[in-house]
C-alpha positions, 0 to 999 in steps of 0.5 A: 237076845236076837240069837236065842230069837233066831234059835226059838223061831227056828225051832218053833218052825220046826216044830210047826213043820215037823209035827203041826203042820207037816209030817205027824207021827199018830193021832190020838182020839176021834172026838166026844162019844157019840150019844145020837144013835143017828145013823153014821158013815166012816170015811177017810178023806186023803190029798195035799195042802198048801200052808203058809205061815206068819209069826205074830208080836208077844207082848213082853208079859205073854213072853213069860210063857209063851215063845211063838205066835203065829198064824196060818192059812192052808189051800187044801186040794184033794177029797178035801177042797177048800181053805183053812185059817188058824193059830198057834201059840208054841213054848220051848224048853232049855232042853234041846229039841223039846217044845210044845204047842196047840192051835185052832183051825178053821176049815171051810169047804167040800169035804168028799162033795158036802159042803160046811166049816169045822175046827181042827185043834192040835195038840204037840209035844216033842220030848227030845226029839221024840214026837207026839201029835193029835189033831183032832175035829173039835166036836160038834165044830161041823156046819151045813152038811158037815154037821155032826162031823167027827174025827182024826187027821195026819199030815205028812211031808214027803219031798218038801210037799205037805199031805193029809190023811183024815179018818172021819165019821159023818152023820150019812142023811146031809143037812141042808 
């Protein structure tokens, strides 16, 4: 049993690292259609990001369905400034390399000079081996003078350093 534990936890922090919070092959989508004929901006914000990561206990009864718990806290630096807190929950197959799991996160700060929260949901599967990820503004998530935020965002790793690229639109009048 503690070598199938060891084997789940390091395929979860693989799979954390390779698809969740490192390095994301595609995003899928950019939020609910926009029925408010507000004027809107396109903006792509890019930088990097610290990220530190914590496994949560499973009581014995969630462990039927979920193999993973575990939460985050992120340091963003860049066009996006400020921090992140979040959680995930993963499952594992039999088969080798394939797994999935979402998560919640909170982000709070500047984004390109506007300041407010808003929550990144994450979605992933990896099908042996094969991997697919969207992570996504949860719409309508935005606050203060990120309100009405929307949009896709990418994180890569290259040289062990963790990188986002974030495609939004933002209503242009700033709430204040």
């Amino acid at each position: 049993m503690a070598d199938r534990y060891r084997v789940v936890t390091h395929v979860v922090l693989g799979l954390c690292l390779g698809l969740g919070y490192a390095a994301l092959t595609q995003t899928q989508g950019h939020g609910s259609a926009d029925t408010n004929k507000e004027s809107k901006m396109n903006g792509h914000a890019s930088g990097s990001f610290e990220i530190k990561m914590v496994r949560q206990p499973i009581a014995d009864e969630e462990a039927k369905t979920i193999s993973v718990r575990m939460t985050s806290d992120k340091q963003f630096q860049g066009d996006l400034e400020g921090t992140s807190t979040g959680e995930m929950l993963g499952v594992f197959t039999a088969v080798k390399d394939s797994a999935g799991y979402v998560a919640m996160e909170r982000v709070s700060g500047k984004l390109k000079g506007r300041t407010g929260t808003f929550v990144l949901q994450h979605s992933s599967t990896m099908a042996r081996g094969t991997q697919q990820q969207s992570i996504v503004v949860v719409p309508d998530s935005g606050t203060d003078q990120l309100a009405g935020l929307a949009g896709s965002m990418t994180i890569r790793i290259t040289d062990g350093k963790h990188f986002y690229e974030f495609d939004y639109t933002l209503p242009e009048k700033a709430v204040n």
